[in-house]
Phi, psi and omega in degrees: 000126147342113171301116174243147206271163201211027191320175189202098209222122179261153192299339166288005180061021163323118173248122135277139203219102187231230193228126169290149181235357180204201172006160081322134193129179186243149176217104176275106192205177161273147181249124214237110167296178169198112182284011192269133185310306192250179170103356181322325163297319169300321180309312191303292189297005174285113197294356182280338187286359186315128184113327224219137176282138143234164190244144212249122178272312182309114180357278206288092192237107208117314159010276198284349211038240160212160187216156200275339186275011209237017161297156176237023152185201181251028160198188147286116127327297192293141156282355165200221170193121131285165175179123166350268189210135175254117162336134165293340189219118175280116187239151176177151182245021139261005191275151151214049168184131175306162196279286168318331182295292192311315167286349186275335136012266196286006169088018204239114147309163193191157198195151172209186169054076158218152150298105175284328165309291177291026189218246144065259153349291197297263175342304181269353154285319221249328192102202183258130184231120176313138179251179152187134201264107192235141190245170169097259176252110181266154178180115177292329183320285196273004165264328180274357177276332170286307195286009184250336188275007161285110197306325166094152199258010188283125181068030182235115162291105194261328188289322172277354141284001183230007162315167165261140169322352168161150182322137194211154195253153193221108146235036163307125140261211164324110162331116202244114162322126163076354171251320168108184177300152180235198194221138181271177215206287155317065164327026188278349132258169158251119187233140187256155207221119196269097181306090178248017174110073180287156162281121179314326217270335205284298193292322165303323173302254161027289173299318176323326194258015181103352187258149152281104191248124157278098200285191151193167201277176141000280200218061148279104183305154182276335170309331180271336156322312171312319195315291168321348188040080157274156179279343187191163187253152161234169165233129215267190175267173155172173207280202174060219178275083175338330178314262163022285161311065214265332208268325185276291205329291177295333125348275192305310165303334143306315156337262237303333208265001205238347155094054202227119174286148226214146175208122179232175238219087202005264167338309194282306180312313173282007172273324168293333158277347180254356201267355170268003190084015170287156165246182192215164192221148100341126192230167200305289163239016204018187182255106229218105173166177169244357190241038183243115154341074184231156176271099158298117199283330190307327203226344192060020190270152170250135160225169185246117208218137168291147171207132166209152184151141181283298229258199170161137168298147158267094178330329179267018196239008202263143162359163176267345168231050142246127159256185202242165180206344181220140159224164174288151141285020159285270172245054210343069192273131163302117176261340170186137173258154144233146145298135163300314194274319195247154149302040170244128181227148160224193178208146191302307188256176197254091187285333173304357192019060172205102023296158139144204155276191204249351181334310204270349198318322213283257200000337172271351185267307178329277194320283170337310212302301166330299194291324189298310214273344186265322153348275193305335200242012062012280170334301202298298187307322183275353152267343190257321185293324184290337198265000000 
């Protein structure tokens, strides 16, 4: 088999020099590790990653190859991929496509055989540094005038690019060994689910619990949402700055005012901070993985929790009715707030898991527990105003 040549150029003139595994072509983006051993299809297809290279640290990449059931939106996402080494032969009895087959598919650069240990390194000294990943007719020149002419993601509104284009019903549930996605069946709330590059998986948790899930795009005013009579909003995950996202902001804060329970979602979590009057950060490499520590302050419990995100609230800006409820053992990086005053809480990281563990699950019955509980006391106010 033919080789095909592969650079890797950080705007610092860092060169790495491998083998293409996907596209022919150039790609410009920040460039991001992710410590999780498995899951790569899902990282790819994850709309948080829009922008962005990411380098995969675990050696071994490709093993399993890919299946239609395990994307997490309806494309590849990342703008390129790295990685150590892909096995010569992908074996799994759901794959039905190679890992190399797929990018080449999507039009997604892709590069291998670099030292991931040093870029790796590189990254977590230096901080997440813009690239530009180029396979085929290589030209260092012209690569490194792309990773340095990349904008950088600090003030780049992303979510409404990979938002969807109009409201849409969702009744996907969980995945089953020997059943596949199941359909949900149980309605007992309605939840409008705000797409800032939501994950599918996120929306099976949801069906999963009983909810009737409504997408809706980005820069959905919350009255026409309001429109909808949901028992509760959720808010999704999704790439860039949060700042930006002024059109999200003024949503939530009508949410938050109008006292209708609300759960959001790294992105979402971090909108929900600003929208409480909190600032957001850029943060050095962020956290990228399946393996990060965090503390429910409430129990005093550890968990092992997927985390990907840039940006993070700033804990110490946040309102006297917010409480803090997570923090990282990484770097005690804020992970979750509730409000005091509103039904609404969020969280930093990805409980929906996938890839990852299953630990933060309890956070989606937290939410039901909410709608129920809001419900119940609606019910009440409407019996005692009739006597």
């Amino acid at each position: 088999m033919s080789r095909v040549p592969a650079i890797l150029v950080l705007k610092d003139g860092t060169v790495f020099r491998g083998t293409s595994i996907g596209a022919e072509g150039l790609a410009a983006g920040e460039v991001v590790f992710n410590t999780a051993m498995t899951g790569y299809q899902e990282i790819l297809t994850d709309p948080s990653y829009c922008r962005q290279i990411v380098t995969l640290t675990y050696p071994h990449i490709g093993n399993t190859g890919v299946n239609p059931e395990d994307v997490e939106s309806d494309r590849v996402h990342a703008a390129g991929l790295v990685i150590r080494d892909l096995p010569l032969l992908a074996s799994n009895w759901r794959m039905q496509q190679t890992l190399s087959d797929f990018l080449k598919h999507q039009g997604v650069p892709a590069i291998a055989d670099i030292d991931t240990r040093r870029l790796t390194r590189i990254l977590r000294d230096r901080g997440a540094q813009d690239g530009c990943l180029m396979a085929g007719h290589v030209d260092e020149s012209k690569a490194l005038e792309a990773a340095r002419g990349f904008p950088g993601l600090v003030g780049m509104d992303l979510a409404k690019v990979v938002s969807c284009g109009a409201p849409y019903e969702w009744d996907g549930s969980v995945w089953k060994l020997g059943q596949g996605y199941g359909r949900g069946t149980d309605s007992r709330f309605h939840v409008v689910a705000y797409d800032f590059g939501v994950k599918r998986n996120i929306l099976r948790k949801l069906v999963s619990r009983g909810c009737r899930v409504t997408v809706v795009p980005a820069q959905t005013p919350a009255e026409r949402a309001l429109a909808m009579k949901p028992d509760g909003v959720f808010l999704s995950n999704g790439p860039g700055d949060p700042e930006p996202c002024e059109y999200a902001i003024r949503a939530i804060r009508r949410f938050l005012d109008i006292d209708i329970p609300t759960f959001g979602i790294c992105l979402g979590h971090q909108l929900m901070g600003l929208a409480s009057g909190a600032k957001t950060l850029k943060m050095k490499f962020g956290h990228h993985g399946a393996n990060h520590p965090v503390q429910d302050l409430e129990t005093g419990r550890v968990m092992i929790t997927s985390q990907n995100h840039g940006f993070a609230v700033d804990a110490a800006t946040l309102p006297p009715t917010a409480r803090v409820t997570h923090v990282s053992l990484f770097d005690g990086s804020l992970q979750g707030f509730a409000r005091t005053d509103r039904p609404a809480f969020c969280f930093q990281g990805h409980p929906e898991a996938s890839p990852g563990p299953h630990d933060v699950d309890y956070l989606f019955d937290r939410f039901v527990r909410l709608m129920e509980e809001q419900r119940n006391a609606t019910r009440h106010s409407s019996l005692v105003s009739q006597a």
